[in-house]
N, C-alpha and C positions, 0 to 999 in steps of 0.2 A: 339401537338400530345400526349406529355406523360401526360398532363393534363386530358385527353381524356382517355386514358389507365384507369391512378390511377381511376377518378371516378365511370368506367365502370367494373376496378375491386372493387372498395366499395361496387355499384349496385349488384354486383354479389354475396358480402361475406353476406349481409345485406339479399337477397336475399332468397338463401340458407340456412341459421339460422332460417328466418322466418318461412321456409318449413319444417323446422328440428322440429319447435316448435308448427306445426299444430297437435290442439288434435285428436289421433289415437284412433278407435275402443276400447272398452275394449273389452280384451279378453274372447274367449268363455268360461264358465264355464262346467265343466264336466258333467253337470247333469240343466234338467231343473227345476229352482226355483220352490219353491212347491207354488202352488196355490190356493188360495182361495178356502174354503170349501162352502161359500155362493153358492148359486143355482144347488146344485148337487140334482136331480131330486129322493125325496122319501126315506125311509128308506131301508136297507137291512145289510145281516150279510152273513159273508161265511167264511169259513177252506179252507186253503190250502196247500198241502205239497213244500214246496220253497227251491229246492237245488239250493247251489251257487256254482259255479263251477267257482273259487276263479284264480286271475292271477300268481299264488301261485305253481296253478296245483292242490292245495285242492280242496276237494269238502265235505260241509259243508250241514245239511238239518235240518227242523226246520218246523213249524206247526205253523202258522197266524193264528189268524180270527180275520176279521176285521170286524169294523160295521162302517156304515154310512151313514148319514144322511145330509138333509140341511145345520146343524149347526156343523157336527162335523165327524171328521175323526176318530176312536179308532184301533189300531192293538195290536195286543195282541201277542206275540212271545211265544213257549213253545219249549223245546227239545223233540224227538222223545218218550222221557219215561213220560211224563208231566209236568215236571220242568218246571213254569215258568222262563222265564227267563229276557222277558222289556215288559213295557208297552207304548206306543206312543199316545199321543193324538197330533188333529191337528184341529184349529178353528179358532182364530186369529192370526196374527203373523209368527212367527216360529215356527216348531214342537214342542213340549216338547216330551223325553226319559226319563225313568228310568230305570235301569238296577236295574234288581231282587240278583241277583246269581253274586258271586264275584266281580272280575273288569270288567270296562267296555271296552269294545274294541273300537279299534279305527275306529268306523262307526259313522258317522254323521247321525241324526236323519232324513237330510233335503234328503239323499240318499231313506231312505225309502220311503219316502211319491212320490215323484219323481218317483219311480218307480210306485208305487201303482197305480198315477193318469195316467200315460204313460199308464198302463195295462189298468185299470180298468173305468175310468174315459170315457164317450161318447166322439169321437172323435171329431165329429164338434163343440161342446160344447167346448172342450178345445184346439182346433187350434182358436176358436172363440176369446180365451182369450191371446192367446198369440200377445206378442209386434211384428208387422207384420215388423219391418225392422230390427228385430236379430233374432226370430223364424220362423221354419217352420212348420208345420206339413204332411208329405204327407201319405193317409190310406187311405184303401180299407178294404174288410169286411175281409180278412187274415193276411191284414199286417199292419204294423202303421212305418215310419222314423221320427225320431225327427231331426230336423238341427237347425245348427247355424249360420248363414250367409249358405255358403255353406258347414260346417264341418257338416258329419254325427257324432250325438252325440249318439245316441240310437237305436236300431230296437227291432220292437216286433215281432214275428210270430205266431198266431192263429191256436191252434191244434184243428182239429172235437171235439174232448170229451171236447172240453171247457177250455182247458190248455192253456200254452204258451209260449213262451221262448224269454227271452228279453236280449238283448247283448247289452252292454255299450262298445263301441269303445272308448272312452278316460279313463277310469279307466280298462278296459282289461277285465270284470266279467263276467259272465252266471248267469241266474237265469232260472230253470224252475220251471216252476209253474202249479202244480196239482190240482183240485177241488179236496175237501175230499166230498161226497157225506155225505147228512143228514142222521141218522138213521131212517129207514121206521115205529120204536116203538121210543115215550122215556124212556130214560132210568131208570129206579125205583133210585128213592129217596136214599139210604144206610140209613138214619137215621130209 
């Protein structure tokens, strides 16, 4: 009988350890991986005004324009007076930053683009792309939810005039996002 025992507790320690040592899920990431720039359908360019409404309780704003293309993501960052302040390209790879104006703060380049594509990117297009057994995407023509298994990571919400406002539930942030409309003239040359 205690022969019985000992081995059925071995079986159980052996057991147990194995279970212990089964590879687990990597965890979700704050933010969905940026994605390829390949097959974004045409060229276009837009301004917009982008307050962050920081988990801080800051709230911080700043003027994009982005362009892009088949082959290439560019945002352009300026402060309210026209201070450059980074430039973003995104093509292959990982994004590149450059920060213009002082230091650089502690934003990861891969946050930008991440949100950009969440906003801006066609939905079905980029639920099309995502790895279907750790992304979600659920949208409708007002809303978009990014998930991760089942952790909500993101939500957008679609204003009439073309804005938006996108909430990061794991880093805590607010972003709304303004069209700056085209001027109906261009603007004379200065030289």
């Amino acid at each position: 009988m205690r022969r019985r025992s000992i081995g059925a507790s071995l079986l159980a320690a052996l057991w147990l350890t194995g279970c212990a040592g089964l590879p687990r899920p990597a965890p979700c990431p704050p933010i969905l991986p940026p994605q390829p720039v390949a097959g974004w359908s045409g060229a276009q360019s837009q301004a917009e005004v982008i307050t962050l409404l920081g988990p801080d309780g800051h709230r911080r704003q700043l003027l994009v324009v982005g362009e892009r293309s088949p082959q290439l993501l560019r945002l352009r960052g300026f402060n309210l007076i026209g201070l450059e302040l980074f430039r973003l390209d995104h093509h292959e790879g990982s994004p590149e930053i450059v920060w213009l104006t002082g230091e650089a703060p502690a934003l990861d380049a891969r946050v930008l683009v991440s949100d950009y594509q969440l906003v801006h990117w066609p939905a079905d297009s980029l639920a099309g792309r995502l790895d279907k057994g750790r992304w979600r995407l659920d949208h409708d023509t007002r809303s978009r939810r990014l998930y991760c298994r089942d952790t909500l990571i993101a939500e957008v919400q679609f204003a009439a005039d073309g804005g938006a406002r996108l909430f990061n539930h794991q880093l805590g942030y607010t972003l709304e996002i303004r069209p700056v409309p085209a001027p109906a003239e261009p603007i004379p040359d200065a030289s």
